[in-house]
C-alpha positions as CSV (number, residue, x, y, z in Angstrom):
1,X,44.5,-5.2,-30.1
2,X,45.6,-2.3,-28.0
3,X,50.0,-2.8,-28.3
4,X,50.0,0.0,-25.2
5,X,48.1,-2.4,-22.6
6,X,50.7,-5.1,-23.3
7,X,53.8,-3.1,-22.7
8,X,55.2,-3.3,-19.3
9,X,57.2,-0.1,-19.8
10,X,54.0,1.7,-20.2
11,X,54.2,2.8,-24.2
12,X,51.9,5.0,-25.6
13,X,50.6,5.3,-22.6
14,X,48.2,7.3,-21.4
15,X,45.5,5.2,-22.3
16,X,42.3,6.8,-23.7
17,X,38.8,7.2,-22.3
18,X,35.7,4.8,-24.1
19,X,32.9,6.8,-25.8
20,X,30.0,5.5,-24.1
21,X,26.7,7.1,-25.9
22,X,23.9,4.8,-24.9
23,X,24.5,3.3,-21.0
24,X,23.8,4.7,-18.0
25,X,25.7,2.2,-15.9
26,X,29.4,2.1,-17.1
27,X,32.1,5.0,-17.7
28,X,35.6,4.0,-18.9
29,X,37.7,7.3,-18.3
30,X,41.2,7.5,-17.2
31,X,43.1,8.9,-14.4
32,X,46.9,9.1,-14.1
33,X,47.2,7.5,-17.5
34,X,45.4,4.2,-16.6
35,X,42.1,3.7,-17.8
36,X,39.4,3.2,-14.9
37,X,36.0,1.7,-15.3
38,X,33.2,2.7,-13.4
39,X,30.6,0.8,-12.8
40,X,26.8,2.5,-11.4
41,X,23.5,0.9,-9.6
42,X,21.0,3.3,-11.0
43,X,18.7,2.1,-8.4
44,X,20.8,2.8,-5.4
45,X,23.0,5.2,-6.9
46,X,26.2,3.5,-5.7
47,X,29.1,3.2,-8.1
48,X,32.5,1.3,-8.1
49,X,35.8,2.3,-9.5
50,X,38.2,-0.6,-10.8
51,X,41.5,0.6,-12.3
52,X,42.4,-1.4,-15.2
53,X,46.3,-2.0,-15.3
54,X,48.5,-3.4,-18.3
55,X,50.0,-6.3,-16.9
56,X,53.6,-5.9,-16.4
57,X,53.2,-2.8,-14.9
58,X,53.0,-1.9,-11.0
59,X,49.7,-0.8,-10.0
60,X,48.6,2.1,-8.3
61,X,48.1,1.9,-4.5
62,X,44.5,2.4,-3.0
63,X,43.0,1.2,-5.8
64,X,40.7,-1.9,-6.8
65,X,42.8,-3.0,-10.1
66,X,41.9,-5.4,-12.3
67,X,44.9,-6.5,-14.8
68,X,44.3,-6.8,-18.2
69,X,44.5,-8.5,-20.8
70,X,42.4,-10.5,-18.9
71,X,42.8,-14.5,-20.0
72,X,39.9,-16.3,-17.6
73,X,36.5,-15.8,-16.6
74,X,34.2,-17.5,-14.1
75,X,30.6,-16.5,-15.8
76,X,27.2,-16.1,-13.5
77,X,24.9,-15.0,-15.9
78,X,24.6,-16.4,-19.3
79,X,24.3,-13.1,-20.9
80,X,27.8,-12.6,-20.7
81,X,28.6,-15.5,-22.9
82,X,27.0,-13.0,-25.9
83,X,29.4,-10.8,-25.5
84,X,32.8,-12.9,-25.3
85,X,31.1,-14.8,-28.6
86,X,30.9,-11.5,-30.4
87,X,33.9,-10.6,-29.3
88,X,35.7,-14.2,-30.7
89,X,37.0,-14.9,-26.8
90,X,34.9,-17.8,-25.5
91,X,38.4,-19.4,-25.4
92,X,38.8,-17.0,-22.0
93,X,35.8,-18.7,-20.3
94,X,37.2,-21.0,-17.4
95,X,33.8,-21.5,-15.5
96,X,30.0,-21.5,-16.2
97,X,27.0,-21.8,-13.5
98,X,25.6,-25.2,-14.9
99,X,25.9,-26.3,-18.5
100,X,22.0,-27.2,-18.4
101,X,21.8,-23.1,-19.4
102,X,24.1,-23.3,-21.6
103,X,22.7,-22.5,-25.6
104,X,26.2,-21.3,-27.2
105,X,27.6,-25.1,-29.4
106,X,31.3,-23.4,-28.7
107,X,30.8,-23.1,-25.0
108,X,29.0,-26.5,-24.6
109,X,32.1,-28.5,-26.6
110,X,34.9,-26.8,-24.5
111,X,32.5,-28.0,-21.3
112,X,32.9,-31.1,-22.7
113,X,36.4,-31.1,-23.9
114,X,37.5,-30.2,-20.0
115,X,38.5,-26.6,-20.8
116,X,35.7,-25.1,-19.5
117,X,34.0,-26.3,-15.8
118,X,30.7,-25.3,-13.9
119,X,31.0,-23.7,-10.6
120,X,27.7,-23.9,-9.0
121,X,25.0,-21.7,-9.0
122,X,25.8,-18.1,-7.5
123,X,26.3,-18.5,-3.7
124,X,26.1,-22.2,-4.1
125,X,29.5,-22.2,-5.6
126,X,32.3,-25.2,-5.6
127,X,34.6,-23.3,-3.6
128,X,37.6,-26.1,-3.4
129,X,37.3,-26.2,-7.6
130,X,37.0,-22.1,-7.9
131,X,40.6,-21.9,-5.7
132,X,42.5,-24.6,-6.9
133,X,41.1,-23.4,-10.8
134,X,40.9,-19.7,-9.8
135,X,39.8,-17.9,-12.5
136,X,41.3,-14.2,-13.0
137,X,38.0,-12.7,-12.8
138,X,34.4,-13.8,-11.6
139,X,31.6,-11.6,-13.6
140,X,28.3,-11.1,-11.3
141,X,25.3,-9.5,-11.6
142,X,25.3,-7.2,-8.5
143,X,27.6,-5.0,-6.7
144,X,29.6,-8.0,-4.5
145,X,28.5,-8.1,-0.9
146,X,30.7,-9.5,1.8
147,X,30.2,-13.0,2.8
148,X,32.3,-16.0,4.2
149,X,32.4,-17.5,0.7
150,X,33.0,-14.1,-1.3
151,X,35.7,-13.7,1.3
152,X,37.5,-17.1,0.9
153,X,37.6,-16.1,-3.2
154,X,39.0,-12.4,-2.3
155,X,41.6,-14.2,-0.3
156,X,42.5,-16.2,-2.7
157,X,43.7,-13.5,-5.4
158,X,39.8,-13.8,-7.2
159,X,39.1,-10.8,-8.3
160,X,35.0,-9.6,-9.0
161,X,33.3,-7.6,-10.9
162,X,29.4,-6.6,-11.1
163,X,27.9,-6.4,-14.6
164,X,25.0,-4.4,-14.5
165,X,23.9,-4.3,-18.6
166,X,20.4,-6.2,-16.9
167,X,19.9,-2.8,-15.2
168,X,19.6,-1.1,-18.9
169,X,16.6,-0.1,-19.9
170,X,17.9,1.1,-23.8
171,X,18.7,-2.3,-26.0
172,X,21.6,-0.3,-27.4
173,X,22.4,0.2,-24.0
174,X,22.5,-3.1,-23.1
175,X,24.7,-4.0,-26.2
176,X,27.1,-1.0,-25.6
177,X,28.1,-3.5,-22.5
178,X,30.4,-5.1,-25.1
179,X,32.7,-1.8,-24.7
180,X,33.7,-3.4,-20.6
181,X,34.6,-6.7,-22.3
182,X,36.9,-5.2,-24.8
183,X,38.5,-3.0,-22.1
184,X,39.0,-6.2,-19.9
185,X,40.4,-8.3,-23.5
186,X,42.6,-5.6,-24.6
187,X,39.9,-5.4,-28.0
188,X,38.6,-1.8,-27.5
189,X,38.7,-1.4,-31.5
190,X,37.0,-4.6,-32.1
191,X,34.4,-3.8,-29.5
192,X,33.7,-0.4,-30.6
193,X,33.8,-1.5,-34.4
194,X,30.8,-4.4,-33.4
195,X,28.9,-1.9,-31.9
196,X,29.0,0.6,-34.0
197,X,27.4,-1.8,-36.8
198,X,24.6,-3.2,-34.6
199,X,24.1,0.7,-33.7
200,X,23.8,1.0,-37.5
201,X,21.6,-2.0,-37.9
202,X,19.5,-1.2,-35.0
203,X,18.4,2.0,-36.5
204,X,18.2,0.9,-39.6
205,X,15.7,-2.1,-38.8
206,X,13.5,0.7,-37.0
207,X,13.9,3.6,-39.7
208,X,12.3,0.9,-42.3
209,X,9.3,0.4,-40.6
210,X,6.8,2.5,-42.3
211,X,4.9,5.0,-40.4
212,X,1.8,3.5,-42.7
213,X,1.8,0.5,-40.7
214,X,2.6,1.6,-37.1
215,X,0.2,1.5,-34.2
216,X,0.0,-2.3,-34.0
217,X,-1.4,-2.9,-30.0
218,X,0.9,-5.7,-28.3
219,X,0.1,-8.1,-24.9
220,X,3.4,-8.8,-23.2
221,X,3.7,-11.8,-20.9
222,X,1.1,-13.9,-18.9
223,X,0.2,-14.5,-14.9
224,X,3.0,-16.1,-13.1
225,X,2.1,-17.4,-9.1
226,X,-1.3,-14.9,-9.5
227,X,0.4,-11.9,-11.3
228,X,0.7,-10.5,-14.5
229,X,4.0,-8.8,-14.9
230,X,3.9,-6.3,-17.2
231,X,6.7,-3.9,-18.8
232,X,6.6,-0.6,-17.3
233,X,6.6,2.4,-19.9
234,X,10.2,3.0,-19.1
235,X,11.4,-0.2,-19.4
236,X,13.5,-2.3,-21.8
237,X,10.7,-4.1,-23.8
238,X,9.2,-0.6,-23.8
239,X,11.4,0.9,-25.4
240,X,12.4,-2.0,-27.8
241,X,8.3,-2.1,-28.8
242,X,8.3,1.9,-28.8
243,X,11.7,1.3,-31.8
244,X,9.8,-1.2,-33.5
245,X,6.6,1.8,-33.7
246,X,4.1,-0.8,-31.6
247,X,1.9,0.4,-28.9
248,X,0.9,-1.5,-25.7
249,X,-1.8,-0.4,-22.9
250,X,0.8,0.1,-20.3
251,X,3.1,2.2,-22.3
252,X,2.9,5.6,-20.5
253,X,3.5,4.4,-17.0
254,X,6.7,5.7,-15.8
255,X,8.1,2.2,-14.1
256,X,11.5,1.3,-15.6
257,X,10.9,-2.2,-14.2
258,X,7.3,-4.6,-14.1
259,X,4.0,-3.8,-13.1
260,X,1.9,-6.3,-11.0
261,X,-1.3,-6.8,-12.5
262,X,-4.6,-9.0,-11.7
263,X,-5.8,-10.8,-14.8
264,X,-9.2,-8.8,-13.8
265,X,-7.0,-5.5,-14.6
266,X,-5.0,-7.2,-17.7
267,X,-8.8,-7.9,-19.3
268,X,-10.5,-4.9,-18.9
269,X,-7.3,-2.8,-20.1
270,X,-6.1,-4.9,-22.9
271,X,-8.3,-7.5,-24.2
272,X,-8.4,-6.5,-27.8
273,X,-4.6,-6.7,-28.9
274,X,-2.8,-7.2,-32.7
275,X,-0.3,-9.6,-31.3
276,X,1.0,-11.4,-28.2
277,X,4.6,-12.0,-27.4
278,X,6.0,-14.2,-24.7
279,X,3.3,-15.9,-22.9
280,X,6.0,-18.0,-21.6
281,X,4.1,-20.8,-23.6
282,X,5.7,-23.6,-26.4
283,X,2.1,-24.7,-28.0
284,X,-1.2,-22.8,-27.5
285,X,-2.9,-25.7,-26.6
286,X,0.2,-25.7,-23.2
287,X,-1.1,-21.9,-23.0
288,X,-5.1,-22.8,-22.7
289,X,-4.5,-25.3,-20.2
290,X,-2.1,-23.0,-17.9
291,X,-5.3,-21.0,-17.8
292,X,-8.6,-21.6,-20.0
293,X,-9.0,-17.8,-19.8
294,X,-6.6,-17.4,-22.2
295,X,-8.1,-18.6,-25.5
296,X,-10.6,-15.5,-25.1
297,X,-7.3,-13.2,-25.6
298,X,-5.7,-15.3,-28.4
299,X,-8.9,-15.2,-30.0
300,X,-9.2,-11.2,-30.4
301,X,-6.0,-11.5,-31.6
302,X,-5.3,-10.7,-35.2
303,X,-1.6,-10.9,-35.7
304,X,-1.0,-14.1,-33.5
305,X,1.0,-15.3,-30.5
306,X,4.7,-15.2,-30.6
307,X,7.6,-17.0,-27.9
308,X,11.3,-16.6,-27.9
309,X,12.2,-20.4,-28.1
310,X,13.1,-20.9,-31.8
311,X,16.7,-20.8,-30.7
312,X,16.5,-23.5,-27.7
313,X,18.5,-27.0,-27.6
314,X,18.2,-29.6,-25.7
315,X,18.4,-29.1,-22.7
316,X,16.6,-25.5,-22.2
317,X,19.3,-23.6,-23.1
318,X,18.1,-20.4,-25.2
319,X,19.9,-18.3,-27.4
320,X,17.5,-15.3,-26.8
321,X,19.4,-14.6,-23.4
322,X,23.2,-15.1,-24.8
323,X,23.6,-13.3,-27.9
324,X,20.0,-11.4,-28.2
325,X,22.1,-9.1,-25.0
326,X,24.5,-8.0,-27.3
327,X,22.4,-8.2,-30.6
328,X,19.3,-5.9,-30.2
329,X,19.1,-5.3,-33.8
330,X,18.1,-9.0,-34.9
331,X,15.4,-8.8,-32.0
332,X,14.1,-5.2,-33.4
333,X,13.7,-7.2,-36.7
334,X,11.8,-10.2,-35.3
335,X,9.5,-7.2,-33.8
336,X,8.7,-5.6,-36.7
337,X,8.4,-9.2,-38.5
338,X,6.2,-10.0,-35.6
339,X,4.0,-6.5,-35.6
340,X,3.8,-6.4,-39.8
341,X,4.1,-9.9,-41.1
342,X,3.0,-8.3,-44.7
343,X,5.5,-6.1,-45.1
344,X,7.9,-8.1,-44.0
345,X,7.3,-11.2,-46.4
346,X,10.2,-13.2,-47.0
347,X,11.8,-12.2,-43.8
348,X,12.6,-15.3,-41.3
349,X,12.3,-14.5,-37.5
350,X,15.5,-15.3,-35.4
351,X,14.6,-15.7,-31.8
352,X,10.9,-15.9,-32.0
353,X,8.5,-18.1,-33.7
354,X,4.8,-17.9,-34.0
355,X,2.7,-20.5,-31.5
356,X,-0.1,-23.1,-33.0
């Protein structure tokens, strides 16, 4: 732990900018000894500048502060949960959305213990619970826009702050996000000491797959209310596939986010594919009778059909979207489990598992 952020006579201060190598949508630098994070929309290009300030110590005026260590969280995605496990500080989660999207065993017994509460979905929010409980920080997934509810939470010393590792389109990007919560914990060694080993792991998973055996063609997704969403060529699961030395029809488009495709355009592009991943199916049989169309794809298929639901419990909660954020390496390894099954005999897949 940092001993300088918890001195209110400002010790060994100045603070010290975080090496960020990998994101596009945080900076932690510092100015007049404080550090401050900056936090960018890379699809508006606006950017906000919190000032993060040891408690104890006065804060500078004009600023947004945000006073660290920081000891509660109010959580509106789950993928921030991956990030306070890693980090060993799901103790600092106050509130949730709903439990019901909950996978993390920790988080789930402190629900039910009383320590930690749910707070309604975002904008749909308990508001006499969040400001008689208010939690030191609510975590959101966009840049806070004024509202009557947003407002009432200001007011009421609630402080919030966008995340924005979902706008990411490197995995190690979207890992690197665990650098903000160490800042906001006072565990900038600890966070920087995780990542680096994923970093390691990440490249190591992708250096070991053998250029023999690259080239394996990929389908991604299925049609959802008439579409087929795609991955553009810029995108995350672009990029992880590109790692993990698969190819996929729609891999030199230049879209960071999905493309909307007919199922006319999806089968006269991609028919003939190695493998299939995350037809947003549990059982082929569920998959054929979505859409009998289907069971022509599956059966070009030579590698199989894959979904991210081995890690699921009860009630729908899936581990894929907690700690999968902040662990792109064990994902690049159920890829190149996925894409080379026989040269990866023995190996187990983590998040994934293979659809009969």
């Amino acid at each position: 732990m940092s001993e300088s952020k918890e001195s209110p006579d400002g010790a060994n201060f100045p603070q010290e900018p975080v090496k960020v190598a990998y994101s596009k949508t945080f900076e932690i630098d510092t100015l007049d000894g404080f550090q401050v994070l900056r936090i960018k929309d890379p699809q508006t290009g606006d950017s906000r500048d919190y000032t993060l300030v040891p408690k104890g110590m006065d804060a500078p005026e004009n600023r947004a502060v945000i006073f660290t260590p920081v000891r509660d969280l109010s959580l509106f995605s789950v993928s921030f949960v991956g990030y306070l496990d890693a980090l060993n500080a799901l103790d600092k989660v106050k509130y949730i959305e709903n439990i019901n999207y909950i996978y993390n065993p920790a988080i789930i017994e402190l629900y039910e213990k009383g320590s930690v509460m749910e707070s309604g979905l975002y904008g749909q929010w308990n508001m006499e619970k969040l400001i008689l409980n208010s939690p030191e920080l609510m975590m959101i997934n966009d840049f806070p826009e004024s509202s009557n509810e947003l407002n009432k939470l200001l007011k009421a010393g609630i402080k919030v702050l966008p995340i924005m590792e979902w706008q990411e389109q490197d995995p190690l990007a979207r890992a690197e996000w665990i650098k903000v919560f160490g800042a906001l914990l006072d565990q900038e060694e600890e966070a920087q000491f995780i990542f680096d080993q994923i970093e390691k792991d990440y490249h190591k998973a992708s250096d070991e797959i053998s250029p023999d055996t690259s080239g394996i063609q990929v389908l991604f997704s299925s049609m959802y209310q008439g579409v087929w969403y795609m991955p553009g060529g810029n995108s995350y699961l672009a990029n992880l596939l590109r790692d993990a030395k698969g190819t996929y029809a729609w891999e030199h488009t230049i879209e960071t986010g999905s493309l909307s495709l007919s199922f006319e355009e999806v089968i006269l592009t991609s028919l003939k594919n190695d493998v299939w991943i995350n037809p947003d199916a549990n059982s082929l049989s569920e998959l054929y009778a979505r859409d009998g169309r289907y069971q022509k794809f599956v059966e070009e298929l030579s590698g199989g059909v894959y979904q991210n639901n081995k890690r699921v419990n009860a009630n729908g909660g899936n581990d894929y979207w907690e700690s999968g954020v902040v662990r792109p390496d064990l994902i690049l390894k159920d890829y190149a489990k996925m894409l080379y099954p026989d040269a990866k005999k023995g190996v187990e897949l983590f998040y994934f598992q293979k659809l009969n």
